[in-house]
N, C-alpha and C positions, 0 to 999 in steps of 0.2 A: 734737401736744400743744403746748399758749402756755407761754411763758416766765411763771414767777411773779414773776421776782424775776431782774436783768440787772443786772447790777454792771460797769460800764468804767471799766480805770486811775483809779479809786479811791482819792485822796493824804488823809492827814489831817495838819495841821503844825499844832502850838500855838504860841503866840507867841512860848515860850522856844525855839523851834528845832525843838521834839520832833517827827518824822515816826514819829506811831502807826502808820499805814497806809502804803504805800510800791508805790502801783499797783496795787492787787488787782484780778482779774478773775473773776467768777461768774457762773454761768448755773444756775439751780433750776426745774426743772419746773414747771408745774401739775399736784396730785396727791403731789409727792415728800414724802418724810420723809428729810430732810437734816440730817446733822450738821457743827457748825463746832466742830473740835478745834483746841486750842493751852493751855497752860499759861497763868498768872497774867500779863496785863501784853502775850502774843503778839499780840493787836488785837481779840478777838472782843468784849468789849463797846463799842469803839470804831466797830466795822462795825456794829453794831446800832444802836448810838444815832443815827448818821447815815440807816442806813436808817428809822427813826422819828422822822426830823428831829429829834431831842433836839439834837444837836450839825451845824452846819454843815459841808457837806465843803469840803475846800480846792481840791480838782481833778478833774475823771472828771464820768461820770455815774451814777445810779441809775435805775431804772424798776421799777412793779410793775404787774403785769399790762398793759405795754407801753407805760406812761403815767411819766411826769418827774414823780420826787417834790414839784419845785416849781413846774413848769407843771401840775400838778395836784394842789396841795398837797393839799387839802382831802379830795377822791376818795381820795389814795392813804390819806392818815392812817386813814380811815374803812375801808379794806379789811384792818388790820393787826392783828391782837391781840397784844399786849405784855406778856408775863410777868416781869417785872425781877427781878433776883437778891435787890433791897432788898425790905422789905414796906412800900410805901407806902400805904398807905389808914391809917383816924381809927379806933386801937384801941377807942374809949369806942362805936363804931357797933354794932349787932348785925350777926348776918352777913346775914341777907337783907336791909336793909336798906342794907348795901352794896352789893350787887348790883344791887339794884333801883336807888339811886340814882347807879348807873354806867349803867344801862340809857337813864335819864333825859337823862344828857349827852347822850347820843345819836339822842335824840327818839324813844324807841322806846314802844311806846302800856304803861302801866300792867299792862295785861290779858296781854300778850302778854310785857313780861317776866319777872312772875310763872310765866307756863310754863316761860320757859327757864329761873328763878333754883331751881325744884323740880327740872327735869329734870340740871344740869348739879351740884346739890348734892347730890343721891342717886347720883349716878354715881360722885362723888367721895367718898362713907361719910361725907357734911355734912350732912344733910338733919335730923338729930335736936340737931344744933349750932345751926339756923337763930334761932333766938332769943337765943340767947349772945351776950355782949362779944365783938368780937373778939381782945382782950386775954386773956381768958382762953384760948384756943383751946392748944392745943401748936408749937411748930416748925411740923412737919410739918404739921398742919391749916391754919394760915395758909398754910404754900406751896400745898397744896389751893386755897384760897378766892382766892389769888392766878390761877389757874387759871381758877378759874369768871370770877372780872372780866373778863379778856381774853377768854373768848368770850363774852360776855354780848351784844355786838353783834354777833354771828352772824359774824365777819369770815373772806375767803377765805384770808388767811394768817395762821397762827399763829406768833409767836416766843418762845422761852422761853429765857432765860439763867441755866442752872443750876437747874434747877427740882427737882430730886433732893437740894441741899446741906441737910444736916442732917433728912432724910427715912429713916424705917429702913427694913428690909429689907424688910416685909410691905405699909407704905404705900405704899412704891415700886413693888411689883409692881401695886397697885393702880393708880399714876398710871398707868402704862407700858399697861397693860391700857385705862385711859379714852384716853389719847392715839393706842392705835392704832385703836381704834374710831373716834376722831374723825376720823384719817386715811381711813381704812375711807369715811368718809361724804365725804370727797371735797377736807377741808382739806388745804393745804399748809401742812407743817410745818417748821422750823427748830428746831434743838436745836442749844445750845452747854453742854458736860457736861466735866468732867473724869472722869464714872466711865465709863469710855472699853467698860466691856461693857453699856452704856445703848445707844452708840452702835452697840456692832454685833447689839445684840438689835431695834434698834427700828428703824434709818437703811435704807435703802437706796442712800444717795450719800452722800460726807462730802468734808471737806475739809477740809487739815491747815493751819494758818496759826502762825508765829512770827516774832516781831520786826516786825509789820505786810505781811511778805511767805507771797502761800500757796503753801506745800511739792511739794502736790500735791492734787488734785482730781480722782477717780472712784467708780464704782461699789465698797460696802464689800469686795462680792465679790471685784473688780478688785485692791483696795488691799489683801489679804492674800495674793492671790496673788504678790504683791511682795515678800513676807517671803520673807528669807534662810535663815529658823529654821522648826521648826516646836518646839514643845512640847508634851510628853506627861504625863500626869498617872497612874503606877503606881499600882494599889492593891496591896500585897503577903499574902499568907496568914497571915505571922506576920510581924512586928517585926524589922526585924536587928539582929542579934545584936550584941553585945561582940566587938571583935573580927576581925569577917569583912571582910575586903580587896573595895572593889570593882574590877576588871578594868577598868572601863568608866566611871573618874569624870571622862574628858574629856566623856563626855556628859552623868553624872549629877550630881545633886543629892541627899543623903541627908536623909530630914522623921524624921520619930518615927516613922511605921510605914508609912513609903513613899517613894516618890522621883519627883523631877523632870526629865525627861529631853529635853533638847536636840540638833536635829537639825540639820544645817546640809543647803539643798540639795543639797551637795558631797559630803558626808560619803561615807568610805570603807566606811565599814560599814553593813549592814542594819538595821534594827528586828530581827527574825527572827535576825539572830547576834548584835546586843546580848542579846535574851532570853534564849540561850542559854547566851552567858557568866553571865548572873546566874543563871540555871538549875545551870549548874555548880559557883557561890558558896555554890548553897544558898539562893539567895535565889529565892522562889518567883512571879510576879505573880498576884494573881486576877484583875486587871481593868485596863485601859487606854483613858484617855478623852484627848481632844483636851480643851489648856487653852482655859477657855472665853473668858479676854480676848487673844484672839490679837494685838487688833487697839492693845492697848496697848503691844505689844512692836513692833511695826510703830512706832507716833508715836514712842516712847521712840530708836527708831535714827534716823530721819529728823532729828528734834528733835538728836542727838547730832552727825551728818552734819551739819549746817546749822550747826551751831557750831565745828568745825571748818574751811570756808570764809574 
């Protein structure tokens, strides 16, 4: 399988001094659905903009599909769709009429982007908006229509920075749903998210980045089996009571009519003799799931570990 995207010792220094970036090194598949984690400020729109020539690098190199972003400026720009966390496009436009006239930049024939501005707008629950201001649109639909722009010229990699921010919970699943489909058809994607169960629903690779230095980089699979912790998410039969002592609150966590329970690899005790002790509490469980964002309590310690250094 070709590299999509090769990122070496990778420096970004502003004039005032500042080293946003501090040597990073990446390597993304062709094919992958990659996530780039880090908090507010850790490098991840700064690695982007440089890999979309927005911003100059100061040292390293970049390549996408094997090629030097600027011994092949032009090639590569054109290989890239770019979903920016801002909404830049001319709210007074309509929406296909943005698209289409992004299609245009591109020299892409009238006939042909009309196909894609129907196919990529109905995927996205846009297709009945097509006529509207994009002014009027919601949050959420503009980050949609921001969406459709970036593939509008059919590009082999897709970057999206944030594309879930201020998106609810039903749109979301929509995006999530068009994005893997698209991956599905053979795009390589990037994804940089702070809702860190985006990443481990959707990524197959990630990589943690703070302070312009990356943490760590593997397989999501890899990267939780890393965790020290595991957490469990109790559903209980009745509400606990006023009153009732838990035996076992080095593990737990008491909610309103359930509990949160912490494991550590180490740990001296069972799953199976915690239940029991709460069994003996009178506290009864009906049901026990795995928390579903595991993979935010993994960044949250790394990010913690990295600060202490």
């Amino acid at each position: 399988m070709s590299t999509a995207l090769s990122i070496k010792n990778l420096t970004k220094i502003y004039p005032n001094g500042f080293e946003a970036l501090q040597g990073i090194n990446l390597d993304i598949q062709q094919g992958d659905f990659f996530a780039l984690l880090g908090a507010n400020g850790a490098g991840k729109s700064t690695t982007i903009n440089v890999i979309t020539q927005l911003l100059p690098l100061s040292s390293g190199s970049v390549q996408i599909f094997g090629k030097d972003i600027y011994k092949h400026s032009l090639e590569t720009k054109l290989s890239i769709g770019l979903v920016p966390q801002e909404f830049n496009f001319n709210i007074f436009e309509n929406v296909e009429d943005i698209l289409l006239n992004q299609a245009g930049y591109y020299g892409i024939p009238r006939s042909t982007a009309k196909k894609r501005v129907e196919k990529h707008l109905r995927a996205l629950g846009l297709w009945e908006k097509r006529r509207h201001m994009a002014r009027t649109l919601s949050g959420g639909m503009k980050r949609r229509l921001m969406i459709a722009r970036g593939l509008i010229h059919d590009p082999a990699l897709l970057i999206l920075d944030e594309p879930s921010a201020g998106v609810d919970v039903e749109l979301r699943r929509l995006m999530w749903d068009f994005l893997e489909e698209m991956n599905a058809e053979g795009k390589t994607i990037i994804l940089t998210t702070h809702y860190l169960e985006e990443a481990e629903k959707l990524c197959r690779n990630a990589a943690i980045i703070n302070h312009g230095k990356i943490l760590l980089q593997d397989s999501v699979e890899n990267l939780l089996r890393t965790m020290q912790r595991e957490t469990f998410v109790l559903s209980l039969k009745e509400a606990i009571k006023e009153g009732v002592a838990i035996k076992t609150e080095d593990f737990c966590v008491k909610q309103k009519d359930g509990l949160t329970l912490e494991l550590t690899k180490t740990a001296a005790v069972s799953m199976n003799e915690i239940l029991q002790r709460l069994s003996n509490d009178g506290i009864i469980v009906a049901s026990m799931t795995n928390k579903a964002n595991r993979l935010e309590e993994l960044f949250v310690d790394l990010i913690a570990n990295d600060r202490k250094k």
